[in-house]
C-alpha positions as CSV (number, residue, x, y, z in Angstrom):
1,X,74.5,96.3,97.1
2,X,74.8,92.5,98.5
3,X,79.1,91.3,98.9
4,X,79.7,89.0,96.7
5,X,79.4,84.9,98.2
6,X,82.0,83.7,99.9
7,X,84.2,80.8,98.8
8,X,83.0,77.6,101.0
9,X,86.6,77.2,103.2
10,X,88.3,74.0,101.8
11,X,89.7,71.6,104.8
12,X,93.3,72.0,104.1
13,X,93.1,75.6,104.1
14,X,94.5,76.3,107.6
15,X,97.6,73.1,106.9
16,X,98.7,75.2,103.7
17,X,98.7,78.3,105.9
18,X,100.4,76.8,108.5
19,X,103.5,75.4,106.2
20,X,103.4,78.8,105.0
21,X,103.9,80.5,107.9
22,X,106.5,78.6,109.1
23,X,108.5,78.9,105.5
24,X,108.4,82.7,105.8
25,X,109.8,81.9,109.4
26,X,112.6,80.1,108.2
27,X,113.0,82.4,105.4
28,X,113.0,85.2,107.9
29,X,115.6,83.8,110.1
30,X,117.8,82.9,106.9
31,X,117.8,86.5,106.1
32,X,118.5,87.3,109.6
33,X,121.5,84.8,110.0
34,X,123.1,86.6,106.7
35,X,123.3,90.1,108.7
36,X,124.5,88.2,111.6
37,X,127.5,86.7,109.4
38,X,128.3,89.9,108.1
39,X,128.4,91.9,111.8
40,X,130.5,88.5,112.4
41,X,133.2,89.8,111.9
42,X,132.8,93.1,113.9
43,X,132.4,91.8,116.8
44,X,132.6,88.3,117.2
45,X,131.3,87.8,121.4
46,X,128.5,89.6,121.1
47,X,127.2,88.6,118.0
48,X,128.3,84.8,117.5
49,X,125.5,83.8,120.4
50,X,122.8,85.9,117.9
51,X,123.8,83.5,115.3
52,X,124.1,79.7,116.8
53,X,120.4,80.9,118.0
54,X,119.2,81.9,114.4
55,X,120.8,78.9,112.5
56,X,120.0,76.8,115.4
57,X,116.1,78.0,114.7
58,X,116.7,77.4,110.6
59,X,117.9,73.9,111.4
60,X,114.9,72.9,113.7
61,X,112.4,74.3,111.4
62,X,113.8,72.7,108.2
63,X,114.0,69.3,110.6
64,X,110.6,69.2,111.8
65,X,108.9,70.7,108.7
66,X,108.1,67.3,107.1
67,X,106.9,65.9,110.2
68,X,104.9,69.1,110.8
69,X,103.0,68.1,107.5
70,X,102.5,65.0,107.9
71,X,100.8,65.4,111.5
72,X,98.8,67.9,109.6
73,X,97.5,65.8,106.8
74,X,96.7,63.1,109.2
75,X,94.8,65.1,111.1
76,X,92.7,66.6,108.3
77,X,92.0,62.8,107.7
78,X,91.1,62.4,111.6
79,X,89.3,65.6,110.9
80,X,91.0,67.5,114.2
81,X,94.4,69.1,113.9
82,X,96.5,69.3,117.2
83,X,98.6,72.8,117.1
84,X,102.2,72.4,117.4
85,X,102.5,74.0,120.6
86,X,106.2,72.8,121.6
87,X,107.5,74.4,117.8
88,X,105.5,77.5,119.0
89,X,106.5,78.0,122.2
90,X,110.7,77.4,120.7
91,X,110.4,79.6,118.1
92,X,108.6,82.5,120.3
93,X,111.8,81.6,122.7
94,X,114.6,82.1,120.3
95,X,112.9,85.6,119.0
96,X,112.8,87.0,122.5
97,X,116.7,85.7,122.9
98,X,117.4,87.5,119.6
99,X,115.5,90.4,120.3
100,X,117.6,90.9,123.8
101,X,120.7,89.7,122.2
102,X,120.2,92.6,119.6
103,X,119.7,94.9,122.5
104,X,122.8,93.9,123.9
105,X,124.7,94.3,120.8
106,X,123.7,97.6,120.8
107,X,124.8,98.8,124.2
108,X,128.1,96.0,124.4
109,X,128.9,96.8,120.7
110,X,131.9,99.0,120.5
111,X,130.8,100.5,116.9
């Protein structure tokens, strides 16, 4: 039995992934600044760091999604797309600072 033909890969492909990906990243960080708020409240030194980094994250993604596009779409026009190795290399730094800072709130948290 043969697999069935593949779909010929459309140019835009990879710039709607892309957008996608960093949606679900802002999505994810959205979801993960609502916790925050709520352990707000708990205890506020420990966990008001965790949350300027995760909105702080949400803002620059929102900010730089259109322009993130639009580098995109010009580059499928140019027919080579530069990655978007600065927005990366952030976002990759504010997970590892909110995956420490949730270690620390879970040996400096008194609960």
């Amino acid at each position: 039995m043969s697999s069935p033909p593949r779909r010929p890969r459309a140019p835009d492909d990879q710039a709607e992934r892309t957008h996608l990906a960093w949606t679900r990243s802002l999505t994810g960080l959205t979801a993960c600044s609502a916790i925050l708020v709520r352990w707000l409240a708990r205890d506020v030194p420990v966990v008001a760091p965790l949350l300027v980094i995760t909105l702080g994250a949400v803002v620059a993604i929102a900010v730089t999604q259109r322009r993130r596009i639009r580098r995109q779409l010009q580059g499928l026009r140019d027919g080579v797309i530069a990655p978007d190795v600065w927005g990366c290399l952030s976002l990759t730094a504010a997970l590892v600072l909110l995956g420490v800072g949730g270690v620390a709130v879970l040996f400096l948290s008194p609960w």
